[in-house]
N, C-alpha and C positions, 0 to 999 in steps of 0.2 A: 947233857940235860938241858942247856940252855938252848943247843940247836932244835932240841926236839920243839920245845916251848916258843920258838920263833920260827918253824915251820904251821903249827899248828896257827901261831899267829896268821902267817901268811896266808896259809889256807882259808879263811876264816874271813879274810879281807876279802880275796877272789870270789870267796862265798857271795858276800856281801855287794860285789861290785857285780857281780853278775844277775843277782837278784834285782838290782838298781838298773841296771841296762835293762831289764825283761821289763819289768814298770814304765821305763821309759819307752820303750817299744809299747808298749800296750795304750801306755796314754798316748803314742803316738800314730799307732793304730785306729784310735778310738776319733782322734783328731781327724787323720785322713777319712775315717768313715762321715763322720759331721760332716764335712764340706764337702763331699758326694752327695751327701742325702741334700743338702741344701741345696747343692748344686742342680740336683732334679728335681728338689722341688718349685725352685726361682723358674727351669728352665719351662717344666707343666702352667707354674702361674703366667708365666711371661707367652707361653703360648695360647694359655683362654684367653688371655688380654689381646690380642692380635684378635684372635677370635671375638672376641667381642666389640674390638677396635673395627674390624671387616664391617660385621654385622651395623657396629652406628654407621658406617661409611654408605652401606647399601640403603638403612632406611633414611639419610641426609637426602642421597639421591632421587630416593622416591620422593622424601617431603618435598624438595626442590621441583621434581615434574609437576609435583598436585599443585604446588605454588602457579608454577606456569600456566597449567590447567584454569587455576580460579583468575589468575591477570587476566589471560585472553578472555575468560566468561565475565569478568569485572570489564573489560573493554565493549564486550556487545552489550552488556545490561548497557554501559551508559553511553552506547552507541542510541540505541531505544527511548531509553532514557529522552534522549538530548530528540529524537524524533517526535516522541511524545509532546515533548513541551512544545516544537515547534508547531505541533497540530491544534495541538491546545491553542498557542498565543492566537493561532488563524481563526480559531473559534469563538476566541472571547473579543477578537476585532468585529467580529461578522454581528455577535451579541451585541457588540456596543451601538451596532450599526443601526440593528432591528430595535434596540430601548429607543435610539434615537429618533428613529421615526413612529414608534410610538407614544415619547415625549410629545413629538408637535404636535400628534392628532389628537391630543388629549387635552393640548395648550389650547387650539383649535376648537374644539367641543367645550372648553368652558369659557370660551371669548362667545360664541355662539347661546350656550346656556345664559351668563351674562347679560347679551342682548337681549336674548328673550326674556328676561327676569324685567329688565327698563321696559318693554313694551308694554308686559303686563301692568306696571306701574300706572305710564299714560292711561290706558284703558281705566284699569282704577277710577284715574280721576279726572274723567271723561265721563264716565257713568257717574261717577258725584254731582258735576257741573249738569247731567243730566237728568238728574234727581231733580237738582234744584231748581232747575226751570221749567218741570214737570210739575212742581211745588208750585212755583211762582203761576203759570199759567193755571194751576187747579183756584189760588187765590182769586186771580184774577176772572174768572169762571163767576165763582160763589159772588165775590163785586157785582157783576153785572143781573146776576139770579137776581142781587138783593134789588139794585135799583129798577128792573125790572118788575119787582113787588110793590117800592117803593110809587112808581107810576099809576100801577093796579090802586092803589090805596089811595094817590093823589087825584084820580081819578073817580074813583070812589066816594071820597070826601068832597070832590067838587060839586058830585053829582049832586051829591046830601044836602051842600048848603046853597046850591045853585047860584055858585060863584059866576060875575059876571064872563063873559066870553072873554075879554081881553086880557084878565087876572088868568083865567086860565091858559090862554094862550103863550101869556110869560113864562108861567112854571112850567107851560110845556118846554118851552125853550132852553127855557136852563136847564131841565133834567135832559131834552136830545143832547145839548151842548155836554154833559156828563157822561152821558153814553158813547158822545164821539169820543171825547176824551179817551177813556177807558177802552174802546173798542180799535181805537191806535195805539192804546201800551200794548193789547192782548195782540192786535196783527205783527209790534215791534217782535214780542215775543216770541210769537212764533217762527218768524223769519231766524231769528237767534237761534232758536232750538233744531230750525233746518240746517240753516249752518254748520251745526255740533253736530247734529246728526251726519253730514256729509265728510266734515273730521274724522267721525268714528267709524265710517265707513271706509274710507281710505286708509286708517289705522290699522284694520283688521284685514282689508285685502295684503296687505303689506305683512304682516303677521302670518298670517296665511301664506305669502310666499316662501318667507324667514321660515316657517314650519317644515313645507316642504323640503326647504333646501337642506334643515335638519336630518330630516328623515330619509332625506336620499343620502346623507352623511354617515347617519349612523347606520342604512342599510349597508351603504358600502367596506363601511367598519368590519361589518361583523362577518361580509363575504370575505375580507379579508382574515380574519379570527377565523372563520371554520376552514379557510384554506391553511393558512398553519397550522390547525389541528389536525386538519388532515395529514400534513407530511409529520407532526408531532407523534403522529399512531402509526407508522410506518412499520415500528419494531412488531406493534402489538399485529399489524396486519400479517406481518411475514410467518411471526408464531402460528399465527393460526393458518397458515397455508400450511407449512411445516405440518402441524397435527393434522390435519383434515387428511394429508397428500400420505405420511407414513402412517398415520394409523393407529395401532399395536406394535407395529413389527418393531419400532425403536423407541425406547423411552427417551424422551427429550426434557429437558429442566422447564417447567411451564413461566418461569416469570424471567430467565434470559434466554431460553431456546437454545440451550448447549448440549449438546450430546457427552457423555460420562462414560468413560472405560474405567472397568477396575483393573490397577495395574499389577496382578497376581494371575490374571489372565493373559498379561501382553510379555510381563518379565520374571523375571526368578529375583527373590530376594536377594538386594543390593546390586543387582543387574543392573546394565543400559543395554542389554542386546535384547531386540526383539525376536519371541520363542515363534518357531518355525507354524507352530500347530496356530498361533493368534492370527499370523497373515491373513489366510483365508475370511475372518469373521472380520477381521480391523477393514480391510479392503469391503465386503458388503456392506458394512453399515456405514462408512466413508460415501462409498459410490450414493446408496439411498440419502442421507442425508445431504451431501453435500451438491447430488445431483438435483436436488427437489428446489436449490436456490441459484443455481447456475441455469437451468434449465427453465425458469420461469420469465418472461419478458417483462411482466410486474417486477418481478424481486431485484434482477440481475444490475441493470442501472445504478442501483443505489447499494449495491454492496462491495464497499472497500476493503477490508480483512477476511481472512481465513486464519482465526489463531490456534494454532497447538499450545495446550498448554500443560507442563507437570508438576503433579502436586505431591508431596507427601506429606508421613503423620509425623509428630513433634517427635519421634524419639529420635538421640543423634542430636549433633553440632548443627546449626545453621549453615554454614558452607559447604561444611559435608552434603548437606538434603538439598541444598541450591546447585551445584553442580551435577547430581545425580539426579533431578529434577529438570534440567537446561537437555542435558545429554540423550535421557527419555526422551524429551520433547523435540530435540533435534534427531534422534532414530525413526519415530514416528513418520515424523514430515520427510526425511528422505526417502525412507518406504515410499508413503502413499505418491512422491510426485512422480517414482519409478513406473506407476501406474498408468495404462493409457491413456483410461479416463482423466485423470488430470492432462494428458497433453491436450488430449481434444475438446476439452474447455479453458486451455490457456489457466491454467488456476495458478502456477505458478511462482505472477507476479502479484497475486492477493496474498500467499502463505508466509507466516512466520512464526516462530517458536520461541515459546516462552518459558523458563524455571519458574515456579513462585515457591517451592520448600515447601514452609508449614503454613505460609501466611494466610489462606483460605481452606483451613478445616472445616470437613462436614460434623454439626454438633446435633447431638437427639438429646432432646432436655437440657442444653447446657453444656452437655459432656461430649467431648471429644469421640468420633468414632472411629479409628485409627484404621478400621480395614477400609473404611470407606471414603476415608479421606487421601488413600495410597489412588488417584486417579489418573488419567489421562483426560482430558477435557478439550471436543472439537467445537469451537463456538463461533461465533461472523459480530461484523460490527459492520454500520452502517456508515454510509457517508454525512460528516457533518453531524455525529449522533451526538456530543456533547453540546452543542451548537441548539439543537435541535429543544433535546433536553432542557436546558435554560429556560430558551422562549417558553413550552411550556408551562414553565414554572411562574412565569411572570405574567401570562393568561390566568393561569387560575388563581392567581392572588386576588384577585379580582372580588 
C-alpha cells in the first residue's frame, strides 16, 4: 500500500519536473528568439546608419568642393576687387589733378576780377574830380558873363552921367585888371581839367587792355571747358554710334549701351553650360555689337573693357547665385573668344567676366522681374570713365 502511494508520489514529481524543464525550454526558447530578432534588428539599424553615415560622407565632400569653388571665386572677386581700386586710386589722382588746375584759374580770374573792380573805382572818381572842375569852370564862366555885364552897365552909366575921361579910364582899369584876374583862374583851370583828362585817358587805355587780357582768359577758359566736355560725352557719343550703326537688329540699354541676353535662352535652369542651339544667336549679336566698337577709329582708342557680366533673380542663397552667375559669365567669355572674330581684333586682352547674383535686378514699378533679371549682360567702359565722370560733375556745378 505504501509502495503503491510513493510510486504515485514519484510519478507525480517526474510529472512536475518535466513540466518545469518544458517551461524552461520555452522560456528559453523565447530568450533565444529575443536576441535574434534583436540581433537583426541592431544589425538593419546599424546598416542604414552606415547608409546614412556614406551618404553625409558624400555630401561633406561635395560641400567641401563647392567651398573650394567659392574660395578660388572669393580669390578673383578680390583679385578685381583690388584692380578696381587701383584704377580708381589713378582716377581720383588725375581728378585731383584737373580740381587743381581749375583751382588757380579760378584763383586767377578773381585776382583779375579784383583788379578790375579797383579800376572801376579810379575811374569813379576821376569822373567826380571831373565833375567838379566842369562845375568849377561852369562858375567861373557865369564870373566872367557877370562882369562882362557889369562893364556893359559901367559903361552905360558913364555914358548917362558923362563921367570925366580919366574916372573912366580907372574903372576901366580895374574892371580889365578883374578880367585878367579871372581869365587866369579859368585858363589855371582848364589846364587842370587837361591834365585829368589825359589821366582818364591813360586809365582807360590801360582798362582796355586789362579787358582784353580778360577776355582772351576767359575765351581760353571756356575752349578749354568745351574740350572737356567734349571727351566728358564720349560715352553719350559711342551710344549713339552703337544705335545709328545697329539699328533694330539689337536692342541695346539707351543710357549705358549694354547689350542684355536672357539667360533661358543661353542655359537650362541652374545651368552654367551654354545650350548648343544659343551659340549661333550669342556669336551674331557679339560679332554686330561688339564689332561696331572695335571697328570704328572714333570708338576703338578709348575703349578699355569688354565686360561679361551675370546676373540672377533673388531666389536661392547669395553664394549659391554668385558662383552660378561668375561661371555663366566665365562660359560665355570662353565661347565668344573661341571665336575668329575676336582673334582678329585682338579683343582678348579687353575681356573679362564678372558674377554680380542678385545685386542689379531688373524692377517694373518697384517690383522685381525675376525672368528678366536671369541676364547675361555685354557692355564696354571707357578709358578714364570715372575720371571723366567727376570732371564733369564739377563743370556743371557751375
Amino acid at each position: 500500500m505504501f509502495r503503491k502511494k510513493s510510486t504515485e508520489t514519484d510519478s507525480n514529481f517526474w510529472i512536475s519536473y518535466a513540466d518545469l524543464m518544458a517551461g524552461l525550454l520555452f522560456v528559453f526558447i523565447l530568450l533565444i528568439g529575443a536576441i535574434v530578432s534583436k540581433s537583426i534588428v541592431l544589425k538593419s539599424h546599424l546598416h542604414e546608419k552606415e547608409g546614412r553615415l556614406d551618404l553625409i560622407s558624400k555630401t561633406l565632400d561635395i560641400k567641401e568642393h563647392e567651398l573650394n569653388e567659392l574660395g578660388a571665386a572669393l580669390v578673383k572677386s578680390r583679385a578685381l576687387i583690388k584692380e578696381k581700386n587701383r584704377s580708381l586710386n589713378q582716377n581720383k589722382k588725375e581728378i585731383e589733378e584737373k580740381k587743381k588746375l581749375i583751382a588757380a584759374k579760378d584763383k586767377h580770374l578773381s585776382e583779375t576780377k579784383k583788379t578790375l573792380e579797383l579800376r572801376e573805382d579810379e575811374i569813379k572818381k576821376l569822373n567826380q574830380m571831373l565833375l567838379q572842375s566842369n562845375t568849377q569852370k561852369d562858375l567861373l564862366s557865369k564870373k566872367i558873363v557877370i562882369v562882362q555885364n557889369l562893364l556893359n552897365d559901367t559903361n552905360s552909366t558913364l555914358k548917362q552921367a558923362k563921367m570925366t575921361l580919366a574916372e573912366r579910364n580907372k574903372r576901366l582899369k580895374d574892371y580889365k585888371g578883374k578880367v585878367i584876374v579871372l581869365s587866369d583862374e579859368l585858363t589855371e583851370a582848364n589846364k587842370t581839367v587837361q591834365d585829368k583828362d589825359k589821366k582818364l585817358l591813360e586809365l582807360l587805355n590801360a582798362l582796355d587792355e586789362k579787358a582784353t587780357k580778360y577776355d582772351k582768359l576767359v575765351e581760353n577758359l571756356q575752349k578749354q571747358k568745351a574740350k572737356i566736355k567734349s571727351l566728358t560725352g564720349i560715352k553719350l557719343k559711342v551710344i549713339a554710334a552703337l544705335k545709328e550703326t545697329l539699328g533694330n537688329k539689337i536692342d541695346i540699354d539707351k543710357n549705358s549701351g549694354s547689350l542684355r541676353l536672357a539667360s533661358n535662352i543661353l542655359f537650362d535652369k541652374g545651368s552654367a553650360t551654354l545650350k548648343e542651339a544659343a551659340k549661333v544667336q550669342l556669336k551674331e549679336a557679339f560679332e554686330e555689337y561688339i564689332g561696331t566698337l572695335v571697328s570704328n577709329p572714333k570708338i576703338r582708342p578709348h575703349l578699355d573693357r569688354i565686360i561679361i557680366e551675370g546676373h540672377t533673380d533673388s531666389d536661392g542663397g547669395y553664394l549659391y547665385n554668385l558662383d552660378l552667375s561668375q561661371k555663366r559669365a566665365f562660359e560665355v567669355m570662353n565661347f565668344l573668344l573661341t571665336l575668329d572674330f575676336a582673334k582678329k581684333y585682338n579683343i582678348k586682352p579687353l575681356m573679362i567676366a564678372s558674377g554680380r547674383a542678385y545685386l542689379d535686378p531688373v524692377k517694373v514699378n518697384g517690383v522685381e522681374d525675376k525672368e528678366a533679371s536671369r541676364r547675361i549682360e555685354i557692355k564696354f567702359r571707357l578709358k578714364n570713365e570715372d575720371a571723366m565722370h567727376e570732371i564733369e560733375k564739377v563743370l556743371d556745378a557751375e
